[in-house]
C-alpha positions in Angstrom: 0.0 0.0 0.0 1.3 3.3 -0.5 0.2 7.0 1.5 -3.2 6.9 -0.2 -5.8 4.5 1.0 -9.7 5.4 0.2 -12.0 4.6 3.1 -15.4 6.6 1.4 -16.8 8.2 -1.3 -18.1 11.9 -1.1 -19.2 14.6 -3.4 -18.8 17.7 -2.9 -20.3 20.9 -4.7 -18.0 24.2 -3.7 -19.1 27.4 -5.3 -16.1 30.1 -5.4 -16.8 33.7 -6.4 -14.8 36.9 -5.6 -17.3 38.3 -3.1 -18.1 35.5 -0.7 -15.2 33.2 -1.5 -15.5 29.4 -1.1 -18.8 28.0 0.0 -19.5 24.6 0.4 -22.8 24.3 -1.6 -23.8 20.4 -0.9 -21.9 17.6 0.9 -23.1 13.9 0.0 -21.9 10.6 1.5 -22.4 8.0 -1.1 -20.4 5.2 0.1 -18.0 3.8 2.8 -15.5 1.3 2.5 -13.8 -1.4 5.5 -10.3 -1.0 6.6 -8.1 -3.6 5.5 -7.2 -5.9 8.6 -3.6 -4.5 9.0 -5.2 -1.4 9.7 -8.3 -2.5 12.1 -5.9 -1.4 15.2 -6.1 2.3 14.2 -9.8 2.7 14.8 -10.5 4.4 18.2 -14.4 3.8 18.3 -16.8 2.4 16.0 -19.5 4.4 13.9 -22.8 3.4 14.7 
């Protein structure tokens, strides 16, 4: 594995004008993905 290791999917819509900058528009979660096992010891607390 290298430094890069997806655990979801999100889209984001981010509208950027010169008056009120960056704004976050719409945040959707579309899909999650399980740790591989040599990771499982990282996780703190499980998501309900």
């Amino acid at each position: 594995m290298g430094s890069h290791l997806d655990v979801w999917l999100d889209y984001i819509t981010i509208r950027i004008n010169p008056i009120d900058k960056v704004k976050i528009e719409k945040f959707e979660h579309i899909k999650s993905y399980e740790l591989p096992s040599y990771y499982q010891n990282i996780i703190k607390k499980k998501l309900s």
